[in-house]
C-alpha positions as a Markdown table, in Angstrom:
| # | Residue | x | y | z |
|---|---|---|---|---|
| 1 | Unk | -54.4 | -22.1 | 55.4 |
| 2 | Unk | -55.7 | -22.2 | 59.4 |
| 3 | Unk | -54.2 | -20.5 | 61.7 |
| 4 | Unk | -52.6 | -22.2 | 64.2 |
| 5 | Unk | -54.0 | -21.7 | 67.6 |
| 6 | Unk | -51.8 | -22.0 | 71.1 |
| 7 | Unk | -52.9 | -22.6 | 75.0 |
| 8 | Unk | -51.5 | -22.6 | 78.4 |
| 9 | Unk | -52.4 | -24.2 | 81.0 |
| 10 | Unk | -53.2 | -22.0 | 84.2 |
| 11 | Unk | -52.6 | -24.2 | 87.8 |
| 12 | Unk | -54.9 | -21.3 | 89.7 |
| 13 | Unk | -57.6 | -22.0 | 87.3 |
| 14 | Unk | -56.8 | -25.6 | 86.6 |
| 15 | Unk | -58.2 | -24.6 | 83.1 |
| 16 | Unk | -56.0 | -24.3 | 79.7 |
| 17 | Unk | -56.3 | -21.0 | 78.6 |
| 18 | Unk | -55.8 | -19.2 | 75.2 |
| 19 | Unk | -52.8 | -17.4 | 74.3 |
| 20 | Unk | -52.8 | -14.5 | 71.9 |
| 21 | Unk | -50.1 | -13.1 | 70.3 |
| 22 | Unk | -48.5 | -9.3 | 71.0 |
| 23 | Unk | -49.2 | -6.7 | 68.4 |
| 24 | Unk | -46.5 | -6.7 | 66.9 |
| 25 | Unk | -46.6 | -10.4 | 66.1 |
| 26 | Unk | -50.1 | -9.8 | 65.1 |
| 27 | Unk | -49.1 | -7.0 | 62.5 |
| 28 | Unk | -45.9 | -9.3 | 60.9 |
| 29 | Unk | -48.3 | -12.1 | 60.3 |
| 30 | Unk | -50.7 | -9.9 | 58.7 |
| 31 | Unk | -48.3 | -8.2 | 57.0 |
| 32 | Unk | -45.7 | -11.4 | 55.9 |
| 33 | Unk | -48.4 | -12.5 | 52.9 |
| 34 | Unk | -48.2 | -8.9 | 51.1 |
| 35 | Unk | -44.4 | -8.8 | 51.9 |
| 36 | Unk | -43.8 | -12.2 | 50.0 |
| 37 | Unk | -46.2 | -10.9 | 47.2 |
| 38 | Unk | -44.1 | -7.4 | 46.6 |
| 39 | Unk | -40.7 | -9.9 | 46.4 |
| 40 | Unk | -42.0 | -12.5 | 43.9 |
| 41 | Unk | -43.1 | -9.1 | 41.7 |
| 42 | Unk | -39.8 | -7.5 | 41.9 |
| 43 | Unk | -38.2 | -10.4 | 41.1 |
| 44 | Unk | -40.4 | -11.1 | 38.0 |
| 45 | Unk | -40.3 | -7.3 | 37.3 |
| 46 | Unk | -36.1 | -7.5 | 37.3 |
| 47 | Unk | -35.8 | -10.9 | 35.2 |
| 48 | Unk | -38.1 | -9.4 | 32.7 |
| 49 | Unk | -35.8 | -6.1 | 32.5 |
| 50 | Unk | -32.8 | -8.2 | 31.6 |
| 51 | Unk | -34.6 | -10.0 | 29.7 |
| 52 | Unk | -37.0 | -8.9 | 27.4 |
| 53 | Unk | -35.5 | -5.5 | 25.6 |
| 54 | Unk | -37.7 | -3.1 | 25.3 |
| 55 | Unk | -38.2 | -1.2 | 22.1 |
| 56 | Unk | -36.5 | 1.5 | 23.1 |
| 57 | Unk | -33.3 | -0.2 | 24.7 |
| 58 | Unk | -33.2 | -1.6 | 21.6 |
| 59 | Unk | -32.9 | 1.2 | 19.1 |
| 60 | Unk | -30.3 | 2.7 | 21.7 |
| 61 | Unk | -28.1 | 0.1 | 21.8 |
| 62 | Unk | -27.8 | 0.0 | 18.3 |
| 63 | Unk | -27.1 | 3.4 | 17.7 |
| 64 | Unk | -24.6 | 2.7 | 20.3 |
| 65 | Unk | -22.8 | 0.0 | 18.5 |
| 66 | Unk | -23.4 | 1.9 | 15.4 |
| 67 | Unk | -21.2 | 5.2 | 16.9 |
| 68 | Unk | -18.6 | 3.0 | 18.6 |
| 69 | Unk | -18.1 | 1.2 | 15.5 |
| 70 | Unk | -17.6 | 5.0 | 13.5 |
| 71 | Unk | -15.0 | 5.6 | 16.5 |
| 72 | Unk | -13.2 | 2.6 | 15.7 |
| 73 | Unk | -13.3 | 3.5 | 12.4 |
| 74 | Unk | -12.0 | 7.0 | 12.9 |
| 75 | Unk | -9.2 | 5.4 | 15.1 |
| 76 | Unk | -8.0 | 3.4 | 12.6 |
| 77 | Unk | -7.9 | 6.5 | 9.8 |
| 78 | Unk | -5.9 | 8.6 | 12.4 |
| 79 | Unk | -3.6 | 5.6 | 12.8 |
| 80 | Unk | -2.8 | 5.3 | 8.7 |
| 81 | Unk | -2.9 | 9.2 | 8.8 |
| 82 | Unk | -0.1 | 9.5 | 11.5 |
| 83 | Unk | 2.0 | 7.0 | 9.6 |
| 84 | Unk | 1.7 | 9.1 | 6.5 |
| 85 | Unk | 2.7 | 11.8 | 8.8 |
| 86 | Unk | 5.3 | 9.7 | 10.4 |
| 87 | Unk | 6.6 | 9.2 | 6.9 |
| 88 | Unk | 6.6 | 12.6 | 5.9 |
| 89 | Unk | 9.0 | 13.7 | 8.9 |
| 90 | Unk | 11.7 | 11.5 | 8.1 |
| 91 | Unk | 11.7 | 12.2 | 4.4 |
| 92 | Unk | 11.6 | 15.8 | 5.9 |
| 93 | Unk | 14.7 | 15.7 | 8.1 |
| 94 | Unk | 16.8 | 13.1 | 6.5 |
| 95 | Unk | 16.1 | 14.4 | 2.6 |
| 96 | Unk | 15.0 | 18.0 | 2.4 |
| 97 | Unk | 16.9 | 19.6 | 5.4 |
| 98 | Unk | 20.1 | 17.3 | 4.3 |
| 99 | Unk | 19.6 | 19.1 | 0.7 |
| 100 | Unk | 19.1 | 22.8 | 2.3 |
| 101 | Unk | 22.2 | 21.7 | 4.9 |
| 102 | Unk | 19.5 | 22.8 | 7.8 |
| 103 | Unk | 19.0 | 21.1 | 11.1 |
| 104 | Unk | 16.8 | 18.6 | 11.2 |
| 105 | Unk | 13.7 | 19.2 | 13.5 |
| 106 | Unk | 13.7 | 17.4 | 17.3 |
| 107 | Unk | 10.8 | 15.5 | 18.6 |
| 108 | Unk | 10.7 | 18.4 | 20.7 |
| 109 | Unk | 10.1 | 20.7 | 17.7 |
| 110 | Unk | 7.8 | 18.6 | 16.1 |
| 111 | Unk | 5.5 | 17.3 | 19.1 |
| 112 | Unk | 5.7 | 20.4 | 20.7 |
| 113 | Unk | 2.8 | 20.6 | 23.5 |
| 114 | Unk | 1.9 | 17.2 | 23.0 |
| 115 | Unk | 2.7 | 14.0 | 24.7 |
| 116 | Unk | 3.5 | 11.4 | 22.8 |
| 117 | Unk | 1.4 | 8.2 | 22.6 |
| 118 | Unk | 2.5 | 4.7 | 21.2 |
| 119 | Unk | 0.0 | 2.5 | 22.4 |
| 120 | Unk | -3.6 | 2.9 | 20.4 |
| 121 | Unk | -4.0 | -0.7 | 19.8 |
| 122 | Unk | -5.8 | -1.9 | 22.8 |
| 123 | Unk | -9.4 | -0.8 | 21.8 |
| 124 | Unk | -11.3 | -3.7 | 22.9 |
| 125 | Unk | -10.8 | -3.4 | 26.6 |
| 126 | Unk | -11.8 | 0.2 | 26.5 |
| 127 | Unk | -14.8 | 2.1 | 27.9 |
| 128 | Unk | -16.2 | 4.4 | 25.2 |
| 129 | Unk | -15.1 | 7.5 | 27.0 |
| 130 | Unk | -11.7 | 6.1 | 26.4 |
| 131 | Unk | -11.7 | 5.0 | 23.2 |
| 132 | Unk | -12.7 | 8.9 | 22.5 |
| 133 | Unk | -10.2 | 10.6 | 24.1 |
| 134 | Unk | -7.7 | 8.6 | 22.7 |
| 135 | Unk | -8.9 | 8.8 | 18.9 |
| 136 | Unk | -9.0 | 12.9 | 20.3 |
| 137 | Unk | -5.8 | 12.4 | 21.4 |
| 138 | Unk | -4.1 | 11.0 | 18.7 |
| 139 | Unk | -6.1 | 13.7 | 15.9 |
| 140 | Unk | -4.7 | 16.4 | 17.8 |
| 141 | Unk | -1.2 | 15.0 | 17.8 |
| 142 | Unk | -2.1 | 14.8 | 13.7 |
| 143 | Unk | -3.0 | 18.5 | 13.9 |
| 144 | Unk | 0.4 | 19.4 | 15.3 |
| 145 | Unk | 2.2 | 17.8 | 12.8 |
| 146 | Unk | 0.6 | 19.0 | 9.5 |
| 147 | Unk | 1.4 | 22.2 | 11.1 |
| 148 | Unk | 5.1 | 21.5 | 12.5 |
| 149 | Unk | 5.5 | 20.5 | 8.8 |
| 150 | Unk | 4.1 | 23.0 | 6.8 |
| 151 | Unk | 5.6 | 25.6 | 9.0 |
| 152 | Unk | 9.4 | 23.6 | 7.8 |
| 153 | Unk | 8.3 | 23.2 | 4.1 |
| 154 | Unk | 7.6 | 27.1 | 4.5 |
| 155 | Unk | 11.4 | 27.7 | 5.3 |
| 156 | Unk | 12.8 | 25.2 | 3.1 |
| 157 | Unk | 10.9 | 26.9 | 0.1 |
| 158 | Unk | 12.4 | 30.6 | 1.5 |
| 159 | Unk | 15.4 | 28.5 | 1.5 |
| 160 | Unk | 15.4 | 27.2 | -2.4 |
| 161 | Unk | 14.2 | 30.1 | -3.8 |
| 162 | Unk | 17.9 | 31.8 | -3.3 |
| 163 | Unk | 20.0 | 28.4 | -3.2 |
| 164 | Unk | 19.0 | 26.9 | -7.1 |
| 165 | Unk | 22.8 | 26.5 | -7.8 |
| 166 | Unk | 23.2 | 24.5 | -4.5 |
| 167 | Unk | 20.4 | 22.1 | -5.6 |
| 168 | Unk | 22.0 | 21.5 | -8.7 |
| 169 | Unk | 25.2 | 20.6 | -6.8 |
| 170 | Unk | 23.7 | 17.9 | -4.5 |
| 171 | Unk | 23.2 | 14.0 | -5.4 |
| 172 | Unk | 19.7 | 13.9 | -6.5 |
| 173 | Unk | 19.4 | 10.7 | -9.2 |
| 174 | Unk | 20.5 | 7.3 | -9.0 |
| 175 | Unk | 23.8 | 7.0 | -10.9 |
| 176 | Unk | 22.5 | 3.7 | -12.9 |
| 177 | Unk | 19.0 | 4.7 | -14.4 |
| 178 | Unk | 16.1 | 1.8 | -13.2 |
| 179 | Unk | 16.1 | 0.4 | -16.7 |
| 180 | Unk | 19.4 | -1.3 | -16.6 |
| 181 | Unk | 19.1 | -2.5 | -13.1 |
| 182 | Unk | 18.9 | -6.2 | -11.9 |
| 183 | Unk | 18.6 | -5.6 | -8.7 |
| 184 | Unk | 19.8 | -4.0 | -5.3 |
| 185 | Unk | 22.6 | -6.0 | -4.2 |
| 186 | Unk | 23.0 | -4.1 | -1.0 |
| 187 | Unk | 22.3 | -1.4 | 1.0 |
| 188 | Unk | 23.8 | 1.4 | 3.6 |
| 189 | Unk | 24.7 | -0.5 | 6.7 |
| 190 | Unk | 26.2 | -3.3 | 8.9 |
| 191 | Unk | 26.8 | -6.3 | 6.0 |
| 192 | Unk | 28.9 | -9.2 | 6.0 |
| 193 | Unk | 32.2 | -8.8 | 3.5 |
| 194 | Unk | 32.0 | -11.3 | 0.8 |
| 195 | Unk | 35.5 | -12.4 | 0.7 |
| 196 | Unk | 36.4 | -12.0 | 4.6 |
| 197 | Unk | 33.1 | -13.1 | 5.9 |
| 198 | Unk | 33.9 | -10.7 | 9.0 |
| 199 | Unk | 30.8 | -8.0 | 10.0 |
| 200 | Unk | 32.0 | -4.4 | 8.5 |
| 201 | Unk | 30.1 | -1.1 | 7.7 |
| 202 | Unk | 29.0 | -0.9 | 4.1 |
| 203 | Unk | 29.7 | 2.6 | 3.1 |
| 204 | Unk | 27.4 | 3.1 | -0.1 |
| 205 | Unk | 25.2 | 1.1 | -2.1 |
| 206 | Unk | 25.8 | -1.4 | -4.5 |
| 207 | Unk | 23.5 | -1.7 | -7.9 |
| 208 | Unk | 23.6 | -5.0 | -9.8 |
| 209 | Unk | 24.0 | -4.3 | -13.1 |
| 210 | Unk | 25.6 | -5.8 | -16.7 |
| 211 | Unk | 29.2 | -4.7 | -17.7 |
| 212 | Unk | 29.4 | -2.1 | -19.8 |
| 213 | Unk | 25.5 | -0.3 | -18.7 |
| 214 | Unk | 26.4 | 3.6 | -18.5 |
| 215 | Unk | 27.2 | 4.9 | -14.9 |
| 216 | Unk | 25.9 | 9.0 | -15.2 |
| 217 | Unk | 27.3 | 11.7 | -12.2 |
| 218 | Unk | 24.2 | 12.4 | -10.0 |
| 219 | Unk | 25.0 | 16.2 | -9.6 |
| 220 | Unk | 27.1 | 19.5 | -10.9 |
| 221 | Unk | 30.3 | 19.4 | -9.5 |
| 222 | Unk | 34.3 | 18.7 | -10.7 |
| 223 | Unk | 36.3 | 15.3 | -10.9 |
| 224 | Unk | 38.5 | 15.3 | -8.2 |
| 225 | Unk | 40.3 | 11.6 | -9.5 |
| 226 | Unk | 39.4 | 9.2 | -12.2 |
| 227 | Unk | 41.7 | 6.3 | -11.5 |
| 228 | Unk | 42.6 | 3.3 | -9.9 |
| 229 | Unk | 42.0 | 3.5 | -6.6 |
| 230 | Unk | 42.9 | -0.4 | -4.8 |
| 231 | Unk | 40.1 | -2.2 | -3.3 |
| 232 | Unk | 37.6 | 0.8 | -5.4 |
| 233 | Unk | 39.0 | -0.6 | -8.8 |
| 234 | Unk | 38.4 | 2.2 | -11.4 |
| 235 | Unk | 36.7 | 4.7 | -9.5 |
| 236 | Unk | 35.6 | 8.4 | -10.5 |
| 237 | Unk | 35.1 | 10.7 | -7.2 |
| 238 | Unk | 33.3 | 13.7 | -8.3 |
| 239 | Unk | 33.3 | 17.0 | -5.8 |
| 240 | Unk | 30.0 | 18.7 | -5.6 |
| 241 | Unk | 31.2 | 21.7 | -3.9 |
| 242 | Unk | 28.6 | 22.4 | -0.5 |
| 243 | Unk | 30.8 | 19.9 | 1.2 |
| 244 | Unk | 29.6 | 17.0 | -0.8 |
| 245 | Unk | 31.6 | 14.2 | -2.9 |
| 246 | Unk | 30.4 | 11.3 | -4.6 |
| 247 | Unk | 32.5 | 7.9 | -5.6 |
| 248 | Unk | 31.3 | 5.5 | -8.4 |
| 249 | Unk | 33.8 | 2.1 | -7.9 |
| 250 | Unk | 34.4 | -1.0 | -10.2 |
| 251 | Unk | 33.9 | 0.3 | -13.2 |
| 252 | Unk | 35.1 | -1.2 | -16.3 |
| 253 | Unk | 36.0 | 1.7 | -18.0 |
| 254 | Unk | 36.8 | 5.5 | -16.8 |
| 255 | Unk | 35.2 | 8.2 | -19.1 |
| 256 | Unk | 35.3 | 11.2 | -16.8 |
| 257 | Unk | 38.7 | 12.4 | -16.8 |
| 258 | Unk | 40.2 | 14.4 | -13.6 |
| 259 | Unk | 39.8 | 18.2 | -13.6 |
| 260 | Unk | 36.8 | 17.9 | -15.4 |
| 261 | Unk | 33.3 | 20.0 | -14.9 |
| 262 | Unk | 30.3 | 17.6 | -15.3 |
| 263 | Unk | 26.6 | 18.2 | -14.9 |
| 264 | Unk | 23.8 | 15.9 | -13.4 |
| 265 | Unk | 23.6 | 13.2 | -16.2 |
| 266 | Unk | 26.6 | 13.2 | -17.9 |
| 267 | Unk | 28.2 | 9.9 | -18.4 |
| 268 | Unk | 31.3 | 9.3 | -16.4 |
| 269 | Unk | 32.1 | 5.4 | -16.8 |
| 270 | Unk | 30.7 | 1.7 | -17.4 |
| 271 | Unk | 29.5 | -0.4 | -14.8 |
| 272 | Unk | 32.0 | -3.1 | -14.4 |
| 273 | Unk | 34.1 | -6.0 | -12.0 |
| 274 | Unk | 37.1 | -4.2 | -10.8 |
| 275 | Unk | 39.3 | -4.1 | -7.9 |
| 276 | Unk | 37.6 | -6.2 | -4.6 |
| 277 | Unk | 34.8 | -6.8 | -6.5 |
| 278 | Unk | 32.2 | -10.1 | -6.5 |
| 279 | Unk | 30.3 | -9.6 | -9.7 |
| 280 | Unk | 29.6 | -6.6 | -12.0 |
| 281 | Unk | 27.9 | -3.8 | -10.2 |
| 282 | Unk | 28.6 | -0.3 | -9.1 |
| 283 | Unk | 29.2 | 0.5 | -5.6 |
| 284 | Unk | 28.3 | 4.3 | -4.7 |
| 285 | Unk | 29.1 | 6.5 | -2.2 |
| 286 | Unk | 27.3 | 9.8 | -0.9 |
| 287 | Unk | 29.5 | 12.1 | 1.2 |
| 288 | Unk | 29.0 | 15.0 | 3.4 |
| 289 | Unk | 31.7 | 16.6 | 5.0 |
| 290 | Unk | 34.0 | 13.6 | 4.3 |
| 291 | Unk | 31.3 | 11.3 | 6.4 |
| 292 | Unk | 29.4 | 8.7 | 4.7 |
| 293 | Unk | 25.4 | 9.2 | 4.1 |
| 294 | Unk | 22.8 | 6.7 | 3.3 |
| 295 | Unk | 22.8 | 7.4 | -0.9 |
| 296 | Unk | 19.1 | 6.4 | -0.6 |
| 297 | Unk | 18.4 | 9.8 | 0.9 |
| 298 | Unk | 19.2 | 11.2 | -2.1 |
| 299 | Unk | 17.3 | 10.0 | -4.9 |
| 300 | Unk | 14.5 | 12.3 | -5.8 |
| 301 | Unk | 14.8 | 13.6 | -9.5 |
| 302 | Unk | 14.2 | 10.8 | -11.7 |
| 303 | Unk | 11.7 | 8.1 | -9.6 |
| 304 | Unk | 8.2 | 9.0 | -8.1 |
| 305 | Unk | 7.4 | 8.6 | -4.2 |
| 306 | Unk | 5.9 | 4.7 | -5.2 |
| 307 | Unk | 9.8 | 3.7 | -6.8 |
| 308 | Unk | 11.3 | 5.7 | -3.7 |
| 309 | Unk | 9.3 | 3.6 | -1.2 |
| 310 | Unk | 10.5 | 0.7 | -3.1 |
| 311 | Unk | 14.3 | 1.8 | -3.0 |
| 312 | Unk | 14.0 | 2.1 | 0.7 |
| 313 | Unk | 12.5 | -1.5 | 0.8 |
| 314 | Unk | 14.7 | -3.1 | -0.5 |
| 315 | Unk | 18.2 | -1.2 | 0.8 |
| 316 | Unk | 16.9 | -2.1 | 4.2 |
| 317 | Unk | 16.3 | -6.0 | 3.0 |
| 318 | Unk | 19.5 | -6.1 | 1.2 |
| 319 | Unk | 22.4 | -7.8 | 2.4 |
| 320 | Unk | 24.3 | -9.6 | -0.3 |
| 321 | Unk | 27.3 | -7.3 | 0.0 |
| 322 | Unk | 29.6 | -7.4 | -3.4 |
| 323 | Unk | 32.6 | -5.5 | -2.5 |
């Protein structure tokens, strides 16, 4: 391409004269051709960075998917691993301390150090960095509490060692084996009342079960009253000593007779319909110091940890009250 020439005309000289540009006019012009060359190769040397992946880039980015995918991974163990945990803690406090009569441990006791966190879900928005330190964060909190807990297993098997009578006088089986139940017809909890309809607090548990199927004493202890008792129908009331008492209601038939010793197993009555009563079942009660406790915290002799799992299911989704 020409260059493009300019003149001036001149009145002294009456001529048209040449005009010539400054230097530094001179040195942009010479210099604007390079200038536009260097930007169209750094664009072109920028669209083929994002675009074209190098060998190299490559194998790194995989090896970083691969590792982020082993953190997720990791996450999700610790997360099934705390629940375990989670698991273990309230069988711990509301089981084994109840047994041994020891205070149950505090969050503070168990977490001790450590802040708790509830919120590991939202891995997809996270930086890497984060998603580490959390997964760090929660292992850590798992670390604590396999420690917390063999630290109170520890003291609860100083505690046994010298207390075997006391374990023979708590509740420990269910009082209708799992052969003869039907089902669970409730649980420990609110529950509507069957013949009032009105909201009251079911004190016990109620097992579903054919008249007559054997109703056994679930620890040592002596029958404090084997009689009618009014809305209880025939009802046995054992007392454990340790400040526990147990009540078996609606039986058909009363075999335990007040006064007497019984040991864990021994048949004390039939499973019957009496007194404010729906169907044939038994309704038991777990007492400690006079208060009601949730029976299903006590049930650890005769069904492994998979049958306990299942009591607990279905206590909690039980609400067909029959008494």
């Amino acid at each position: 391409m020409s260059q493009k020439v300019f003149y001036r005309y001149n009145p002294a000289s009456e001529q048209y004269e040449r005009v010539y540009p400054d230097r530094r006019k001179r040195i942009a012009t010479v210099m604007r051709p390079y200038l536009w060359a260097v930007l169209i190769v750094a664009s072109f040397a920028i669209g083929l960075y994002y675009m074209v992946e190098l060998p190299r880039e490559r194998a790194l980015r995989e090896r970083t998917e691969h590792l982020q995918r082993r953190v997720e991974l990791l996450n999700r163990r610790a997360d099934h691993a705390l629940a375990v945990m989670e698991d273990l803690a309230e069988r711990d406090n509301n089981f084994y301390r109840v047994m041994m009569q020891a205070e149950p441990l505090t969050p503070a006791q168990r977490y001790a150090g450590l802040e708790r966190q509830r919120n590991f879900d939202r891995l997809d928005s996270l930086y890497d960095t984060d998603l580490v330190r959390y997964v760090d964060m929660k292992l850590a909190r798992l670390d604590q509490m396999i420690v917390t807990q063999i630290k109170s297993f520890d003291y609860l098997a100083s505690e046994t060692s010298g207390q075997k009578d006391r374990t023979a006088h708590i509740p420990a089986i269910q009082p209708v084996p799992e052969k003869y139940l039907r089902t669970m017809a409730s649980g420990y909890g609110v529950r509507r009342d069957p013949v009032y309809g009105t909201m009251k607090f079911h004190e016990g548990m109620d097992f579903s079960a054919p008249i007559g199927t054997p109703v056994y004493a679930t620890a040592d202890g002596i029958v404090i009253s084997a009689s009618w008792n009014s809305g209880y129908g025939n009802m046995v009331e054992i007392n454990h000593g340790y400040n526990y008492t147990t009540r078996y209601a609606h039986l058909s038939k009363v075999i335990a007779r007040s006064g007497q010793n019984v040991k864990r197993g021994d048949l004390i009555g039939l499973v019957g319909n009496t007194g404010k009563s729906t169907g044939s079942h038994l309704h038991y009660e777990v007492r400690y110091r006079g208060a009601p406790q949730n029976p299903v915290h006590y049930y650890f002799y005769d069904i492994s940890p998979e049958q306990y799992d299942e009591i607990i299911r279905l206590a909690e989704n039980a609400g067909h009250v029959m008494d």
